[in-house]
C-alpha positions in Angstrom: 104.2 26.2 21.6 104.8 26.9 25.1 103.8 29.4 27.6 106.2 32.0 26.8 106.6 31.1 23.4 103.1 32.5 23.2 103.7 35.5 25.3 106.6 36.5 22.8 104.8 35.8 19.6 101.9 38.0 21.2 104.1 40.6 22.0 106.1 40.7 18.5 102.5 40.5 16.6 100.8 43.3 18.8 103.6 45.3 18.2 103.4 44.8 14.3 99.9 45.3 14.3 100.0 48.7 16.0 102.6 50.3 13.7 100.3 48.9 10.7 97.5 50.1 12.4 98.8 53.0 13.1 98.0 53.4 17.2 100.0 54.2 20.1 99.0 51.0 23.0 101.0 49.8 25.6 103.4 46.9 26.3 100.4 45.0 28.1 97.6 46.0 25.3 100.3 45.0 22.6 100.5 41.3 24.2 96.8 41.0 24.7 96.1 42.3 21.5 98.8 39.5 19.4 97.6 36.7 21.7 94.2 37.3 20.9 95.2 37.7 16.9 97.0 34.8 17.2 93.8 32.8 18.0 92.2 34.5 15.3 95.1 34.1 12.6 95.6 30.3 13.6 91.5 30.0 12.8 91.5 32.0 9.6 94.8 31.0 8.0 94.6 27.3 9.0 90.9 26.3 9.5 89.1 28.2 7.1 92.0 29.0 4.4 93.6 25.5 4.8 97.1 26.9 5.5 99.2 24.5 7.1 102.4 25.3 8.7 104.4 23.2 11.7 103.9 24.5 15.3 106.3 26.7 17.0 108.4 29.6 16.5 108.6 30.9 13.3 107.4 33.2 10.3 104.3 31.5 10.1 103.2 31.8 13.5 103.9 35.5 14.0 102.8 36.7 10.2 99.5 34.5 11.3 99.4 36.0 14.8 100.4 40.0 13.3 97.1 39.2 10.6 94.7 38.2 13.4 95.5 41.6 15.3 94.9 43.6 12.6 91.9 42.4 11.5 90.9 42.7 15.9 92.3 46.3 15.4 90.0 46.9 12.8 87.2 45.6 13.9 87.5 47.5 17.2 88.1 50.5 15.6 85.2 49.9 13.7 83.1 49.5 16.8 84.5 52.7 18.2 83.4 54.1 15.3 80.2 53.3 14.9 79.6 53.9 18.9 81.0 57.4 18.2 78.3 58.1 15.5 75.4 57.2 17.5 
């Protein structure tokens, strides 16, 4: 994918992952947030689930990419959480 294929997937999966989630983040949070759940979706659902799916634009990459944020949206609000108790 390129450069801004990335950007939109990220944008499209942040954005799905906070209305799961159910937080209120901004456009740039939102795009950090799906490229970084991207990363973690393409290792999860590919490497370690053996998922494979072809490059590029497309269900796939954005359900992967939305899954990867939420589980990072979990597990910072689980930090936060656990912060918050101490």
């Amino acid at each position: 994918m390129g450069f801004f294929a990335w950007i939109f997937v990220g944008l499209i999966a942040g954005w799905i992952a906070e209305q799961i989630a159910g937080r209120e983040h901004g456009l740039i949070t939102n795009l950090v947030v799906g490229v970084i759940g991207a990363l973690i979706g393409g290792f999860l659902f590919g490497s370690l689930l053996g998922f494979r799916y072809d490059e590029g634009f497309n269900f796939a990459t954005i359900a992967s990419a939305t899954g990867g944020a939420v589980i990072l949206l979990w597990i910072v609000g689980a930090m936060r959480a656990r912060n918050s108790m101490s």
